[in-house]
C-alpha positions in Angstrom: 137.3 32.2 192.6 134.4 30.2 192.1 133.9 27.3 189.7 130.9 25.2 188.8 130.8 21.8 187.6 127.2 20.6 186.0 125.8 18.1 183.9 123.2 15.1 184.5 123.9 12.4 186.9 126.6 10.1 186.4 128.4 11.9 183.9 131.9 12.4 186.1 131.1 15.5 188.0 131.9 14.2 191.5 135.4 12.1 189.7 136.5 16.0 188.7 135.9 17.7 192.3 137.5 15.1 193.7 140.5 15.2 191.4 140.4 19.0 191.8 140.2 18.5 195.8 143.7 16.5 195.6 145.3 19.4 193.7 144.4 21.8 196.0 145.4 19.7 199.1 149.6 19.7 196.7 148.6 23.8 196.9 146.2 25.1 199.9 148.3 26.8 202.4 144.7 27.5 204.5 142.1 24.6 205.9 139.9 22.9 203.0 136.5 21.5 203.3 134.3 19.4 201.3 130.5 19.5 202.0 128.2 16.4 200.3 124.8 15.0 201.2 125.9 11.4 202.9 129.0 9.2 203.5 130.5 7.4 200.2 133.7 5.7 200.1 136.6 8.6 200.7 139.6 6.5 200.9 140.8 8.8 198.1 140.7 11.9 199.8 143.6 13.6 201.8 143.3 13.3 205.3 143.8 17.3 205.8 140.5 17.7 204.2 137.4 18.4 206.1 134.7 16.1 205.4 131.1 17.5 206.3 127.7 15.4 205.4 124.5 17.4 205.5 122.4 14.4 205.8 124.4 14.1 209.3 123.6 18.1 210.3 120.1 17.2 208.5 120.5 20.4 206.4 118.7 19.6 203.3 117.1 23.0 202.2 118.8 26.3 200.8 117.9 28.7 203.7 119.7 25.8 206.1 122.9 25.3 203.8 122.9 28.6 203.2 123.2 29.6 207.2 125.7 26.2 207.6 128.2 27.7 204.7 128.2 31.2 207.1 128.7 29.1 209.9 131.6 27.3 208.8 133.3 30.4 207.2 132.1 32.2 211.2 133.9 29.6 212.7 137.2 29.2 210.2 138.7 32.4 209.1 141.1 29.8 207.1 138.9 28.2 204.9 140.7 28.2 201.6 138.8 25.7 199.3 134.8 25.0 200.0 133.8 21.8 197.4 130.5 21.6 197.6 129.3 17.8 195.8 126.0 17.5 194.8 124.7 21.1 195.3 121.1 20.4 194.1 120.5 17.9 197.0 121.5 20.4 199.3 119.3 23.4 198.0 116.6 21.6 195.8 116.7 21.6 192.1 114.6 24.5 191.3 116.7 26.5 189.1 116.0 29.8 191.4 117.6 28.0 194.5 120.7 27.5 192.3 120.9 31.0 191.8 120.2 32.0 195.6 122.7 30.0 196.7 125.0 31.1 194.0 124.4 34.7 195.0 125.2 34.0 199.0 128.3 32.5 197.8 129.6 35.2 195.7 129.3 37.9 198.1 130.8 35.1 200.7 133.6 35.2 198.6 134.2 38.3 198.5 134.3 39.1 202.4 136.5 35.7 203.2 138.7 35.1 199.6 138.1 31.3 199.8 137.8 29.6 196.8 134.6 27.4 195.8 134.1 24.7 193.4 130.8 23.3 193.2 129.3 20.3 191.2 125.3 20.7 190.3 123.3 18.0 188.4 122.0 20.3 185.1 122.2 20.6 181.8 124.2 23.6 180.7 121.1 25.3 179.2 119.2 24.8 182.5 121.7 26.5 184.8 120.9 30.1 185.8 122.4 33.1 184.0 124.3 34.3 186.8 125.9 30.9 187.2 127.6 30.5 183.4 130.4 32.4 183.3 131.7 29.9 186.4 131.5 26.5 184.9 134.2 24.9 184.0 134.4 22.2 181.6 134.7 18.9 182.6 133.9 16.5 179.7 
């Protein structure tokens, strides 16, 4: 399953994942991880959740993430939820990254069965093709 999140900054995307990350962490019977850009204030989220910064790892480009979300799954067989904040800071904001990074993550999913929900900072009409049937609607 893979869900995506978009819309322009500051219109609630990262309130959603994180309500979404709380559900799961009532349902996951497998490890969950949540991957953003830089610390913020996470005195909301579950303490069985795995919190990874990128700006820590300094992986800021889509080759990089792409190679640290193969990593993680490498090194976790039980990896059950992957949130993913912010994926434009991660991958650039060139719609064509987007869909890159989509396409690693599909066929991801389908060798390891974990479940991603990812937020990215676009308009609906800019989002790649590939990427619409997943977004889920947060407004």
């Amino acid at each position: 399953m893979i869900q995506i999140i978009c819309g322009p900054k500051g219109t609630g995307k990262t309130k959603v994942m994180l309500e979404k990350l709380n559900t799961a962490c009532n349902d996951a019977k497998g490890d969950i991880v949540f991957i953003t850009d830089k610390r913020f204030n996470t005195v909301s989220i579950n303490f069985k959740v795995r919190l990874l910064y990128t700006e820590e790892f300094r992986v800021m480009e889509l080759n990089a993430f792409i190679g640290f979300v193969k990593g993680l799954l490498a090194g976790n067989a039980d990896i059950e939820y992957l949130f993913i904040d912010g994926l434009c800071k991660m991958v650039g904001y060139e719609t064509e990254n987007v869909d890159k990074f989509l396409t690693a993550v599909c066929e991801l999913e389908k060798e390891y069965g974990f479940k991603a929900i990812m937020s990215v900072s676009m308009d609906d009409d800019k989002i790649p093709e590939q990427a619409k049937g997943y977004i889920v609607n947060h407004g």
